[in-house]
Structures are given as structure tokens and as C-alpha cells.
PDB file as gemmi writes it, atoms N, CA and C in Angstrom:
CRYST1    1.000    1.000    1.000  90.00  90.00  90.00 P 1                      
ATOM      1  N   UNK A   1      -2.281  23.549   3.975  1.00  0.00           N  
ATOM      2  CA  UNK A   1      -1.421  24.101   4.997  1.00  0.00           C  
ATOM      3  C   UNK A   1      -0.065  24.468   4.394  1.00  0.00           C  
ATOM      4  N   UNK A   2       0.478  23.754   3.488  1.00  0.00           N  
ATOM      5  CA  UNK A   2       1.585  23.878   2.835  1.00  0.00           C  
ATOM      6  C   UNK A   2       1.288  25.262   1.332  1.00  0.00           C  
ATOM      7  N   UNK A   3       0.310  25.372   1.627  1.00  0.00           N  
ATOM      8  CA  UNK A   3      -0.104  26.839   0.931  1.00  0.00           C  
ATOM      9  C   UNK A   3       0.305  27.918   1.558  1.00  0.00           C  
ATOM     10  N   UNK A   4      -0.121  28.037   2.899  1.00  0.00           N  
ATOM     11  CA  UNK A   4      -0.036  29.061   3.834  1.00  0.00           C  
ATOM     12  C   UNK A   4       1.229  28.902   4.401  1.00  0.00           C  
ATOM     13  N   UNK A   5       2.215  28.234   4.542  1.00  0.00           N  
ATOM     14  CA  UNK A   5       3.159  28.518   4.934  1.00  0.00           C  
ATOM     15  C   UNK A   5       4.081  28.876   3.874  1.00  0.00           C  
ATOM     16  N   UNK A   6       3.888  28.862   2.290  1.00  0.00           N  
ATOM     17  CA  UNK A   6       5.095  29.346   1.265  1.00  0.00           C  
ATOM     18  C   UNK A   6       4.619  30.816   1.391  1.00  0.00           C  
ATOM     19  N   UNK A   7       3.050  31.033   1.503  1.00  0.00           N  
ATOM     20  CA  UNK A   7       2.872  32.660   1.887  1.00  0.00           C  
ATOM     21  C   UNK A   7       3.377  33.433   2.988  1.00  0.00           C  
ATOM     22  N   UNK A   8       3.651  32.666   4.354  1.00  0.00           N  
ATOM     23  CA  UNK A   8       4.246  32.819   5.386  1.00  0.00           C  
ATOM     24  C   UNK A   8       5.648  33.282   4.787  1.00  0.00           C  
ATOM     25  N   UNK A   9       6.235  32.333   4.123  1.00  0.00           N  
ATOM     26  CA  UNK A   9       7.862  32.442   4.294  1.00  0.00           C  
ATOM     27  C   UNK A   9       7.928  33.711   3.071  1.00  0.00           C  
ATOM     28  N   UNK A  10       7.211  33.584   1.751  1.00  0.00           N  
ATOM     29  CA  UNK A  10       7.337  34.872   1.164  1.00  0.00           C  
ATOM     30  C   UNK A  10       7.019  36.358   1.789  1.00  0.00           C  
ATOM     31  N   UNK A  11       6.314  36.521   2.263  1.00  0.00           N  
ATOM     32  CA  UNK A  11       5.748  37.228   3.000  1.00  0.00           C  
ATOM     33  C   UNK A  11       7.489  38.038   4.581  1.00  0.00           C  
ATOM     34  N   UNK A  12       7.664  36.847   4.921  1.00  0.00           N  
ATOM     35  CA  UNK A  12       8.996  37.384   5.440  1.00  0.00           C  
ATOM     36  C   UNK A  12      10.090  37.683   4.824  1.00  0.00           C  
ATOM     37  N   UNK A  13      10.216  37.049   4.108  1.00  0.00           N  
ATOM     38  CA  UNK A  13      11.663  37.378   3.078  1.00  0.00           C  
ATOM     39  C   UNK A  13      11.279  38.914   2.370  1.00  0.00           C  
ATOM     40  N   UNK A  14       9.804  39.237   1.281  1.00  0.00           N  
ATOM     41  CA  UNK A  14      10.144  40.131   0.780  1.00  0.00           C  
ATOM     42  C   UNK A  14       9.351  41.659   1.693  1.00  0.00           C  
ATOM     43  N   UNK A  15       9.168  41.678   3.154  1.00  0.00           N  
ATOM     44  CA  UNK A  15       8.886  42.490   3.583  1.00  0.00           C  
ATOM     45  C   UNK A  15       9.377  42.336   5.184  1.00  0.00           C  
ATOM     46  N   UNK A  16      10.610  42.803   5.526  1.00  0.00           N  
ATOM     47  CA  UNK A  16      11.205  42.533   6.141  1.00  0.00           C  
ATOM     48  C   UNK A  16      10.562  43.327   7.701  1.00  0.00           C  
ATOM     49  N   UNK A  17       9.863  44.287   7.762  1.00  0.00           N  
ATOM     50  CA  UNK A  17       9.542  44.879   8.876  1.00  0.00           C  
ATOM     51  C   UNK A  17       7.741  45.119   8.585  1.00  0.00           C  
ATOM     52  N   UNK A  18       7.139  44.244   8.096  1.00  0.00           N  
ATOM     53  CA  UNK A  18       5.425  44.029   7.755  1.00  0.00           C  
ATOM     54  C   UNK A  18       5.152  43.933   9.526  1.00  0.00           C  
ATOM     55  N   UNK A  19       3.514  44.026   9.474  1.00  0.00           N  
ATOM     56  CA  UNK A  19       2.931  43.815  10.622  1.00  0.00           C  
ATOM     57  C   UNK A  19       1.809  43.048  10.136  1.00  0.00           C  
ATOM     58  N   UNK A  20       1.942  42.587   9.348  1.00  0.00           N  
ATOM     59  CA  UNK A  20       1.293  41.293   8.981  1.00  0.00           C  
ATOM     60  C   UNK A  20       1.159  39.718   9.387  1.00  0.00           C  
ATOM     61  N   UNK A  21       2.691  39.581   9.100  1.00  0.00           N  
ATOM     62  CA  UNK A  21       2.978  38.371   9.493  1.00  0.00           C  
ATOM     63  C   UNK A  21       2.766  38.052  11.202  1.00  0.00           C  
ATOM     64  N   UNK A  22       2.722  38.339  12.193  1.00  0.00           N  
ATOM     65  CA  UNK A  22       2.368  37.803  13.383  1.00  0.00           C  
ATOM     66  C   UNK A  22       0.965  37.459  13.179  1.00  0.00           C  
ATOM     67  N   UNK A  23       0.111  38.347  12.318  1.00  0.00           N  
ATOM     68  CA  UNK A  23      -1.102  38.202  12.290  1.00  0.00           C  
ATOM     69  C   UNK A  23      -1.715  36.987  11.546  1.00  0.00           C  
ATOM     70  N   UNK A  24      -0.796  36.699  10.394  1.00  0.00           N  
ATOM     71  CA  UNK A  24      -0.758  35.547   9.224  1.00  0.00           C  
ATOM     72  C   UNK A  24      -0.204  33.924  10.226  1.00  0.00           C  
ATOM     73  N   UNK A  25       0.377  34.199  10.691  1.00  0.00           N  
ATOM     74  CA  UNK A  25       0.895  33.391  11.618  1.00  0.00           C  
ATOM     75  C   UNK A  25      -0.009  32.794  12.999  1.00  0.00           C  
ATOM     76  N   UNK A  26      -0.943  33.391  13.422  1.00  0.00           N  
ATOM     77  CA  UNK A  26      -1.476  33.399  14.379  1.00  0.00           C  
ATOM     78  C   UNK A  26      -2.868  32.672  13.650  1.00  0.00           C  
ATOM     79  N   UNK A  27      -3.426  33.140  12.203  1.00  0.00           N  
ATOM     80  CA  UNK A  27      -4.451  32.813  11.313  1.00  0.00           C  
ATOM     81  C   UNK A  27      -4.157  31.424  11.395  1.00  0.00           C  
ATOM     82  N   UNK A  28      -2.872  31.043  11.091  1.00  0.00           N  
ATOM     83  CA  UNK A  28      -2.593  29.598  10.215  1.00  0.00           C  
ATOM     84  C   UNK A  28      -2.401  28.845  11.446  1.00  0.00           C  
ATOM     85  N   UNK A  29      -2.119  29.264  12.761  1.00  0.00           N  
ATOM     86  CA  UNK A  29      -1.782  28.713  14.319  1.00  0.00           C  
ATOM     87  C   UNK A  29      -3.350  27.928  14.208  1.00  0.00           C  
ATOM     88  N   UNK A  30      -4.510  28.808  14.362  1.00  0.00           N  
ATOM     89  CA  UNK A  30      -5.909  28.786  14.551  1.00  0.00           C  
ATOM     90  C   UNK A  30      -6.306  28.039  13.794  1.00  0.00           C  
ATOM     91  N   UNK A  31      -6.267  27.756  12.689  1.00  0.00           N  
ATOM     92  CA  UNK A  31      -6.855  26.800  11.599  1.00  0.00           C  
ATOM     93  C   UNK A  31      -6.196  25.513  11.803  1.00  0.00           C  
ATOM     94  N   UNK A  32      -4.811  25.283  11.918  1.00  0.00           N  
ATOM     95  CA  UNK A  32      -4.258  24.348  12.330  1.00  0.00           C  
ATOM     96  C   UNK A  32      -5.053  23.438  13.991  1.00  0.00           C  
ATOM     97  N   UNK A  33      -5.361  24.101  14.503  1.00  0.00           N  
ATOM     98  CA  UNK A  33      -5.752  24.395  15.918  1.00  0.00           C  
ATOM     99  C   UNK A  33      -7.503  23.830  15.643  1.00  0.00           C  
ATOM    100  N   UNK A  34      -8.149  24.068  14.220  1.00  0.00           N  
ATOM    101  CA  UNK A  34      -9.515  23.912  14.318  1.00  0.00           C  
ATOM    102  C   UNK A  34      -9.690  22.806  13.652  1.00  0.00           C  
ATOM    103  N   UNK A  35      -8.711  22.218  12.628  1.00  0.00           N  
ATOM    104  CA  UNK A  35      -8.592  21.025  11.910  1.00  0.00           C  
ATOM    105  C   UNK A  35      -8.739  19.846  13.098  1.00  0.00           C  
ATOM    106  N   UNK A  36      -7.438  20.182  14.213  1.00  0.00           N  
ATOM    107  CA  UNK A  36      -7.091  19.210  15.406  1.00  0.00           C  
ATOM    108  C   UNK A  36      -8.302  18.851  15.623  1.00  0.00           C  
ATOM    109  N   UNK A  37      -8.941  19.781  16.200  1.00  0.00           N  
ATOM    110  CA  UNK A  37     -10.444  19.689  16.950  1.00  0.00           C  
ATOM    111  C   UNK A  37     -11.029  19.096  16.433  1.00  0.00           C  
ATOM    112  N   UNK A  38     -11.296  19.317  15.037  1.00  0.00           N  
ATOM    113  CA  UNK A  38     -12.410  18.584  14.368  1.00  0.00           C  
ATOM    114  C   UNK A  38     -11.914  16.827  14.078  1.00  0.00           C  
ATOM    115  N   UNK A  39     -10.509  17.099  13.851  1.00  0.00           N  
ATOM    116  CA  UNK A  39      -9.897  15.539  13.828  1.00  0.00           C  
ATOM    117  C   UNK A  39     -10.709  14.418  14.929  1.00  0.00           C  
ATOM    118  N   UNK A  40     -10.224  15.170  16.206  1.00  0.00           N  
ATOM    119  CA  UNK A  40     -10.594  14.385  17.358  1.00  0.00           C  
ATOM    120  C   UNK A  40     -11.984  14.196  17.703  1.00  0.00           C  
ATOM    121  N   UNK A  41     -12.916  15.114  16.897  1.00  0.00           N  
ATOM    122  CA  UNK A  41     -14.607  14.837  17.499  1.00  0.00           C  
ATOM    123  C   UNK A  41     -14.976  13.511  16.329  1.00  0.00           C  
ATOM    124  N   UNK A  42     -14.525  12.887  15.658  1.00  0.00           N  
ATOM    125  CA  UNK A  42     -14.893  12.047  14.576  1.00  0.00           C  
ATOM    126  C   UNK A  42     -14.679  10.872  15.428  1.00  0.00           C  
ATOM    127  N   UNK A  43     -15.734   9.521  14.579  1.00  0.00           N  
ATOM    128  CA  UNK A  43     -16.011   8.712  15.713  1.00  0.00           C  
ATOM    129  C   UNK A  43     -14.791   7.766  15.151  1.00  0.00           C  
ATOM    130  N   UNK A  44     -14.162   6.843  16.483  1.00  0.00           N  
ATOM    131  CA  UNK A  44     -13.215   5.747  15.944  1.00  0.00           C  
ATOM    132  C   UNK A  44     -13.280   4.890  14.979  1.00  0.00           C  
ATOM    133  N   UNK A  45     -12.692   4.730  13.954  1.00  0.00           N  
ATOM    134  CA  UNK A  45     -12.672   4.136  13.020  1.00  0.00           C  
ATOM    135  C   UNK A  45     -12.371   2.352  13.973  1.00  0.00           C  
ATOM    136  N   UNK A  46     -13.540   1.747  13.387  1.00  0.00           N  
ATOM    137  CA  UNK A  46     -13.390   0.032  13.443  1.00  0.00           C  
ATOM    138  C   UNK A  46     -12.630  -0.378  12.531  1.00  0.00           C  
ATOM    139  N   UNK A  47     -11.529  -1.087  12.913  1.00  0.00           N  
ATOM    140  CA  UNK A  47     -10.796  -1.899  12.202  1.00  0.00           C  
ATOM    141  C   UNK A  47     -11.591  -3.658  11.927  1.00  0.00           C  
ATOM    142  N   UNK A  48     -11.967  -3.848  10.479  1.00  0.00           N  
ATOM    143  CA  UNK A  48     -12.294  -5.319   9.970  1.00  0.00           C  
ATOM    144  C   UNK A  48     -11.458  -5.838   9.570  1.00  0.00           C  
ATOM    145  N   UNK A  49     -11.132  -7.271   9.936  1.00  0.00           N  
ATOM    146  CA  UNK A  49     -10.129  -7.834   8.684  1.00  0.00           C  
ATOM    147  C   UNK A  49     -10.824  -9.097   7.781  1.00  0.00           C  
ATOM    148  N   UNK A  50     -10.841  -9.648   6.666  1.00  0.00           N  
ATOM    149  CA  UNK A  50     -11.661 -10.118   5.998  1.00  0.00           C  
ATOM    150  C   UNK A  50     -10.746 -11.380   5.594  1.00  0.00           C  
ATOM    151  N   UNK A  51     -11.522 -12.527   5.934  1.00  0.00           N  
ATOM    152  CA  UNK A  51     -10.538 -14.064   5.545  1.00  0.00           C  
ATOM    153  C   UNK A  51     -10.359 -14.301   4.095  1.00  0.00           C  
ATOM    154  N   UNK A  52      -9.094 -14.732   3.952  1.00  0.00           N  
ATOM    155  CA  UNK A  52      -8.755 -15.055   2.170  1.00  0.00           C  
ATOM    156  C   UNK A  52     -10.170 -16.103   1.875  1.00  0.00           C  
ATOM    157  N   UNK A  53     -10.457 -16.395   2.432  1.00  0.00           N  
ATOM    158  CA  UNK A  53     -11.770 -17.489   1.570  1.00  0.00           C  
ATOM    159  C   UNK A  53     -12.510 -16.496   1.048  1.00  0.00           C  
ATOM    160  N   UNK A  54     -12.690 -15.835   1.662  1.00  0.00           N  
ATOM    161  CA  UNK A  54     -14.024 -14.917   1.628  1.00  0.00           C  
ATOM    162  C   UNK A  54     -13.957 -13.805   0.355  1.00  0.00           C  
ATOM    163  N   UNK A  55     -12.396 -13.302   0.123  1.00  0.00           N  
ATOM    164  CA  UNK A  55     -12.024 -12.761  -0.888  1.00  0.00           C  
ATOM    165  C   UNK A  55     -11.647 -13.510  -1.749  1.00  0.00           C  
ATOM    166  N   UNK A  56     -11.259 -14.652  -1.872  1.00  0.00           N  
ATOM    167  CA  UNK A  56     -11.007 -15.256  -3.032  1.00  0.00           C  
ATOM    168  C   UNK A  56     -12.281 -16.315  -3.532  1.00  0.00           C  
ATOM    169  N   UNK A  57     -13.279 -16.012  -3.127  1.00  0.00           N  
ATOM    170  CA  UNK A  57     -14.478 -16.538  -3.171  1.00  0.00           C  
ATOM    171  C   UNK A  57     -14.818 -17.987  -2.828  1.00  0.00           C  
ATOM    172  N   UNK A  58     -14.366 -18.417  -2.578  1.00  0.00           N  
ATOM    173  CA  UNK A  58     -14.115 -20.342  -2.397  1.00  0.00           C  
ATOM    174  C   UNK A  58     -15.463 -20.136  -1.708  1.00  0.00           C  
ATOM    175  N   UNK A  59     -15.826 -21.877  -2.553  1.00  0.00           N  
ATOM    176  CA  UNK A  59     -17.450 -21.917  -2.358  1.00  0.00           C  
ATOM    177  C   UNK A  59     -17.300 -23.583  -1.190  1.00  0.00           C  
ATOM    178  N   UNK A  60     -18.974 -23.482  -0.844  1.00  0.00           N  
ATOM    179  CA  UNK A  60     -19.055 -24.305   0.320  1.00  0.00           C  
ATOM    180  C   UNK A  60     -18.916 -26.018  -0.693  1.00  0.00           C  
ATOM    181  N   UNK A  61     -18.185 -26.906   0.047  1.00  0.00           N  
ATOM    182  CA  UNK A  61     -17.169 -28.217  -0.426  1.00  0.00           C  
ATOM    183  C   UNK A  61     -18.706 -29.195  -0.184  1.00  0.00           C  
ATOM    184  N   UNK A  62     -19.124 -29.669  -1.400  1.00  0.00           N  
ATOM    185  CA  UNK A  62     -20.241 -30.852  -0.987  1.00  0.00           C  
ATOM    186  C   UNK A  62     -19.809 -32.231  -1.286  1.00  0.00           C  
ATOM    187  N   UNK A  63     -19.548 -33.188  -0.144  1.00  0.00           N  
ATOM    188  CA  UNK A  63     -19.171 -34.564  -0.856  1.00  0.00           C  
ATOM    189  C   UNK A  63     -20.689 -35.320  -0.953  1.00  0.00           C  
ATOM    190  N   UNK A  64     -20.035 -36.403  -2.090  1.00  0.00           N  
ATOM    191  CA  UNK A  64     -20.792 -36.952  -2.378  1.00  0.00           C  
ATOM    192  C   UNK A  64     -20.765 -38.411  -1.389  1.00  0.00           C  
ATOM    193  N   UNK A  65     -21.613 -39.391  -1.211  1.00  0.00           N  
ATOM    194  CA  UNK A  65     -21.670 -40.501  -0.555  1.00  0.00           C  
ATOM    195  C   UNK A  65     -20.387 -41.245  -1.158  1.00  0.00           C  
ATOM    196  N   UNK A  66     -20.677 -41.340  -2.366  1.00  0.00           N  
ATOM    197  CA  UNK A  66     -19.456 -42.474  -3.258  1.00  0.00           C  
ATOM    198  C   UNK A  66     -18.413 -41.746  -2.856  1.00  0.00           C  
ATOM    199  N   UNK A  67     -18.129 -40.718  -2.950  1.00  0.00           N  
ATOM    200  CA  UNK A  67     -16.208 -40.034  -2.521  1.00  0.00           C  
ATOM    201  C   UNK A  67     -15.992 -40.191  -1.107  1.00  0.00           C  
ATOM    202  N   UNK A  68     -17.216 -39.854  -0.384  1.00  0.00           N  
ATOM    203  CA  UNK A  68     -16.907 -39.977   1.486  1.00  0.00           C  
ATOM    204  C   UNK A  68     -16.338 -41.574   1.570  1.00  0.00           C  
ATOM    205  N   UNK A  69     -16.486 -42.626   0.927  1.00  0.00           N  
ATOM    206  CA  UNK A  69     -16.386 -44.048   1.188  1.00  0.00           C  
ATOM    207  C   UNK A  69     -14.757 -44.305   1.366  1.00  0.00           C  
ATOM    208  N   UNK A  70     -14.058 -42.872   0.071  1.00  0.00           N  
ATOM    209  CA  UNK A  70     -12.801 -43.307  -0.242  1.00  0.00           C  
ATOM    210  C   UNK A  70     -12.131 -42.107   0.148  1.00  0.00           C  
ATOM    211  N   UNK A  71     -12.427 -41.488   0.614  1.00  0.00           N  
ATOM    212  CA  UNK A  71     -11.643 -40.370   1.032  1.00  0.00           C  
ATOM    213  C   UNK A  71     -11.051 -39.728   2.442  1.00  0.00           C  
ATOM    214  N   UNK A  72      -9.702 -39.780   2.567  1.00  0.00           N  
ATOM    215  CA  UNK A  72      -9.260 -39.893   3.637  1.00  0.00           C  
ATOM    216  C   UNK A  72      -9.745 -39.561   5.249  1.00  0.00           C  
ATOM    217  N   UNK A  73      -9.615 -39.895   6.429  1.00  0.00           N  
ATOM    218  CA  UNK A  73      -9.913 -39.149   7.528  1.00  0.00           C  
ATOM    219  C   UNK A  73      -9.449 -37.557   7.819  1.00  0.00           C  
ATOM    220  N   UNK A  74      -8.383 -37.179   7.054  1.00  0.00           N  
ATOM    221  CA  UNK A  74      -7.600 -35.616   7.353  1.00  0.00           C  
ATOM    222  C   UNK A  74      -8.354 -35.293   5.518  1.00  0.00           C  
ATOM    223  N   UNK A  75      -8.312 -35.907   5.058  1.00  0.00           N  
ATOM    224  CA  UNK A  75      -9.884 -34.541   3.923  1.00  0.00           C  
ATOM    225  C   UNK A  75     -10.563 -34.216   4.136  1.00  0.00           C  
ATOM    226  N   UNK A  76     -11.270 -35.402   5.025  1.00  0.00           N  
ATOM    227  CA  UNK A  76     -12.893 -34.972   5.215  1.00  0.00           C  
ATOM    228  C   UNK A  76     -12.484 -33.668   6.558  1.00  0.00           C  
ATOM    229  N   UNK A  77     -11.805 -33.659   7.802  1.00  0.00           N  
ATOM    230  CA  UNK A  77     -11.554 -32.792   8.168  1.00  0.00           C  
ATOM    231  C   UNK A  77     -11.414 -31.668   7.950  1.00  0.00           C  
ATOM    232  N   UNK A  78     -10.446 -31.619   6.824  1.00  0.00           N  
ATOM    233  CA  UNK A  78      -9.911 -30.265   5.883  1.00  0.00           C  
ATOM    234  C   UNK A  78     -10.658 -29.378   5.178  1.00  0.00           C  
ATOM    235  N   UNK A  79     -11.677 -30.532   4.667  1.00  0.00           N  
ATOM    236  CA  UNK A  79     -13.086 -30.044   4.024  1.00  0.00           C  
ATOM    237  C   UNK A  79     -13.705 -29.431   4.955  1.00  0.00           C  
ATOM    238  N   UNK A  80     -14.147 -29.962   6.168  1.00  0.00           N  
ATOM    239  CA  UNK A  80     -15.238 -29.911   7.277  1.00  0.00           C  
ATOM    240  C   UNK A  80     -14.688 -28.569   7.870  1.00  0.00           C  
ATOM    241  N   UNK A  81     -13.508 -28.393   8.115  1.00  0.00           N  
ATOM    242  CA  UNK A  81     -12.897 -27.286   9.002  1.00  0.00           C  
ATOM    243  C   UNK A  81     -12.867 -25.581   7.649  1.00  0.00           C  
ATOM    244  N   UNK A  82     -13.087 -25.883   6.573  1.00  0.00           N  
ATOM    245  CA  UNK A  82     -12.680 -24.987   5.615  1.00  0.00           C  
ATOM    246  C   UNK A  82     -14.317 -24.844   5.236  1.00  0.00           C  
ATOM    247  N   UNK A  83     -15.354 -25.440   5.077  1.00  0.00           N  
ATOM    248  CA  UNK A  83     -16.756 -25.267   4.838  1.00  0.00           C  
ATOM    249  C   UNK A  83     -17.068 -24.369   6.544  1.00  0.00           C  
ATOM    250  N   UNK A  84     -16.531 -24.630   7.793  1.00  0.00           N  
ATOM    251  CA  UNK A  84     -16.795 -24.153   8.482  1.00  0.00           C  
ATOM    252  C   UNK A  84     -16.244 -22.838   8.488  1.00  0.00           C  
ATOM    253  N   UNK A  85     -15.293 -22.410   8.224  1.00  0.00           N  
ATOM    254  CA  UNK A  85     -14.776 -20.946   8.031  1.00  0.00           C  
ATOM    255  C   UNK A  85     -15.862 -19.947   6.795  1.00  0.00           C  
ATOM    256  N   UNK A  86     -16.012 -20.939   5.870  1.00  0.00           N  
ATOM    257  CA  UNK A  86     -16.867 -20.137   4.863  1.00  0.00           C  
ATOM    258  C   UNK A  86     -17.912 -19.706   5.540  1.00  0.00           C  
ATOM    259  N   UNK A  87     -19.261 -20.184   6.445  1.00  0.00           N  
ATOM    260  CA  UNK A  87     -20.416 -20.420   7.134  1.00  0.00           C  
ATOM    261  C   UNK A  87     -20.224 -19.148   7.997  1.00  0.00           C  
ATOM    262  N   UNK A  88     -19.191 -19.636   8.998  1.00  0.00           N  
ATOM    263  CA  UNK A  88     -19.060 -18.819  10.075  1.00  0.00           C  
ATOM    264  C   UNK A  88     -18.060 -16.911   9.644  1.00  0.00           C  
ATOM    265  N   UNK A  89     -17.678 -17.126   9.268  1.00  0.00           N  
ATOM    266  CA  UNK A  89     -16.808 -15.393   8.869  1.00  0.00           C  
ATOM    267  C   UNK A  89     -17.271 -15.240   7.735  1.00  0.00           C  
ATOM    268  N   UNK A  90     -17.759 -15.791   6.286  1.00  0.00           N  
ATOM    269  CA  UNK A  90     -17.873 -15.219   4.973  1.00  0.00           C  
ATOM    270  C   UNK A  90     -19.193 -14.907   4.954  1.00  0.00           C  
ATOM    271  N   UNK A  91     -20.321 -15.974   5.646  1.00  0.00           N  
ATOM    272  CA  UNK A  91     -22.008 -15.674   5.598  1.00  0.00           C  
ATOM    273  C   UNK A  91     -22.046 -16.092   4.389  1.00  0.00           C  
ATOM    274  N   UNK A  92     -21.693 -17.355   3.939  1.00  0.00           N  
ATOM    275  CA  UNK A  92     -22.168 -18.531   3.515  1.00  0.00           C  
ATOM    276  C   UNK A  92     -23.470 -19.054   3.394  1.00  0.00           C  
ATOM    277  N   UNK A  93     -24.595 -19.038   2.923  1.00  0.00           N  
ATOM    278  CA  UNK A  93     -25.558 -20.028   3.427  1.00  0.00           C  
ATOM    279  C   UNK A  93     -25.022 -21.610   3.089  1.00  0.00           C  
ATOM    280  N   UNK A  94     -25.210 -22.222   4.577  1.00  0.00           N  
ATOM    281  CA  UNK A  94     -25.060 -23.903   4.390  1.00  0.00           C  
ATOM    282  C   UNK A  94     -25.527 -24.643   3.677  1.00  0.00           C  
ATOM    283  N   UNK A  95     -25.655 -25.170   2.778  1.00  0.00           N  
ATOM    284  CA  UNK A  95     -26.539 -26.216   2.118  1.00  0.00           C  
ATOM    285  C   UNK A  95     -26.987 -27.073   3.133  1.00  0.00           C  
ATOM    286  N   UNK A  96     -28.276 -28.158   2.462  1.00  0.00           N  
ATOM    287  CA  UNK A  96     -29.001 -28.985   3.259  1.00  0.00           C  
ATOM    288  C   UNK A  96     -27.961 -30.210   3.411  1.00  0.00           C  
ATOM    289  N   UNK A  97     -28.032 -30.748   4.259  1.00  0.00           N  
ATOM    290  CA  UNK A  97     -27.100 -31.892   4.270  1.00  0.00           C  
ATOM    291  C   UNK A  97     -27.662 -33.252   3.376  1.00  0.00           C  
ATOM    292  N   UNK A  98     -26.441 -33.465   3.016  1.00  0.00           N  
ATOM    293  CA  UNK A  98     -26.786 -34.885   2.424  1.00  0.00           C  
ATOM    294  C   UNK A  98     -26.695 -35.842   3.019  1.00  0.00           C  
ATOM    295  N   UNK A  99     -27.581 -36.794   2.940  1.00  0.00           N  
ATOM    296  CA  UNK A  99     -27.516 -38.055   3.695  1.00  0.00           C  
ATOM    297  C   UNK A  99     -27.758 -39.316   3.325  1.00  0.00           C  
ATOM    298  N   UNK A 100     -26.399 -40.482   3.795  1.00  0.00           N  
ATOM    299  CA  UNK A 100     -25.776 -41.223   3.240  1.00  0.00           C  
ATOM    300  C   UNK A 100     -26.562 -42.693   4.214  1.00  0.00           C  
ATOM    301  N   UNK A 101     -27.194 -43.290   3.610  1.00  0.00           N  
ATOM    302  CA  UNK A 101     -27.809 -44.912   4.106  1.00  0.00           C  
ATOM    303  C   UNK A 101     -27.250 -45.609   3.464  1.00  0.00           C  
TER     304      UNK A 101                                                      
END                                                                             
């Protein structure tokens, strides 16, 4: 578009009484005019947004029996709540659970 309008403005400057330019003008109106159109028939773009786990790859947290014995009530949370973000938004597969007698 910025093509057609330095031809526009040359076009006036070095031919001061042309019968061109309404016509050049009216061309570049129309194309401008068919771009719009076509802008607006395209389907809405979906906006995704993607969780830092998921891009920074962080993998699913497995404790072991011996560490669960000693490891705080707000870790195991922290763990539990951060393995759940991986699962649920990254598509994670869960591992089998381990189980502690």
C-alpha cells in the first residue's frame, strides 16, 4: 500500500492537471476496501496461554516412602499441588502410584 501511494504522490507533483490520478486513487480506495473484506471473513483467532511448567519442562515429582516419613506437611502439598498442574494443563501422563505399608 505504501507502494501505491509514493506513485499517488509522484504522479501529482509531476503532472499537475493528469486525469489519471482520480482514477489511481479510486484503484488504491478499492483494494484497500478488498483487503478489509477479506480481513474480516477470516475465522477468530483463539487466544492459548501455556503454563511455565509446561515450557520449562518440569517433570512429574515421585516421593519415595523413606522421604514421605520426613518430609514436611507444606512439601508434600507443594509437590501434590505442582504434579497436579503438570497432569491437568501440560498432559502429563501420571505415573502409577506408589504405595507405602
Amino acid at each position: 500500500m505504501r507502494y501505491a501511494t509514493t506513485i499517488l504522490l509522484t504522479l501529482a507533483v509531476g503532472c499537475s492537471g493528469c486525469e489519471a490520478i482520480p482514477a489511481i486513487g479510486a484503484s488504491a480506495s478499492a483494494t484497500g476496501a478488498y483487503f478489509s473484506y477479506k480481513a474480516l471473513q477470516q475465522d477468530p483467532v483463539n487466544v492459548t496461554t501455556i503454563s511455565k511448567e509446561c515450557i520449562l519442562g518440569f517433570e512429574y515429582t515421585r516421593v519415595s516412602c523413606a522421604d514421605r516419613a520426613v518430609m514436611s506437611d507444606e512439601l508434600k502439598q507443594k509437590i501434590a499441588r505442582d504434579n497436579r498442574v503438570l497432569v491437568e494443563l501440560c498432559g502429563v501422563e501420571k505415573p502409577e502410584i506408589i504405595r507405602c505399608d
